[in-house]
N, C-alpha and C positions, 0 to 999 in steps of 0.2 A: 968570523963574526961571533958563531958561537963561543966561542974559546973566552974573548973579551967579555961577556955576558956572564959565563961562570968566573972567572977571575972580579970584574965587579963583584960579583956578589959574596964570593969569601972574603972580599976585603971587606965589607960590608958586615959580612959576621962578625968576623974576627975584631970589628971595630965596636960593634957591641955588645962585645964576648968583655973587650974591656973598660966600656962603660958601666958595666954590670960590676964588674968586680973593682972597680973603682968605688963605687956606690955602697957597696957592700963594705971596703976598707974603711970608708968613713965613717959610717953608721957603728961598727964594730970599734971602734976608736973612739967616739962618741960615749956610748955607753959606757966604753972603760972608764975616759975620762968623771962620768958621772959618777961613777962606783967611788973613783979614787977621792971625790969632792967628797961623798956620803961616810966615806968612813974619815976623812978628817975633820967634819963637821962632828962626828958621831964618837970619834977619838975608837975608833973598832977596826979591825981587819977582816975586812970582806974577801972570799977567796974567790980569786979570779978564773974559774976553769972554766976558759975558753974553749979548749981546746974539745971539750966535751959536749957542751950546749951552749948556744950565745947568751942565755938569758937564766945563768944558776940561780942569781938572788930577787929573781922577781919577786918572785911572793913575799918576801921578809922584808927588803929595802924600801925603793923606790917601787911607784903606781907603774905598771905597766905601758901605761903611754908617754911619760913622761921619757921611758926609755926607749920606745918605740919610736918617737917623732922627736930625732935629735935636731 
């Protein structure tokens, strides 16, 4: 009984272990995409380093919410 109890419950985790990052692929994708509209609007190349921070060109682009609530 125990055993089935912990096994529930890692599945359980693990199931919004990957709705989290699921959540988080979008949003991050989102924003790109937004980047990628503002500089062909803007005709400018914004650089995308993600890999560093999710939010490089807040301050100079786009309002902050605009890219927060994709």
């Amino acid at each position: 009984m125990e055993e089935g109890k912990k096994r529930k419950r890692w599945h359980e985790e693990k199931a919004m272990d990957l709705k989290m990052k699921a959540s988080y692929v979008r949003r991050k994708t989102c924003i790109k995409k937004k980047a990628m509209e503002l500089s062909t609007l803007c005709n400018i190349q914004i650089p995308l380093l993600f890999a560093h921070t999710p939010f490089p060109f807040v301050a100079t682009s786009l309002p902050r919410a605009e890219l927060l609530f994709c």
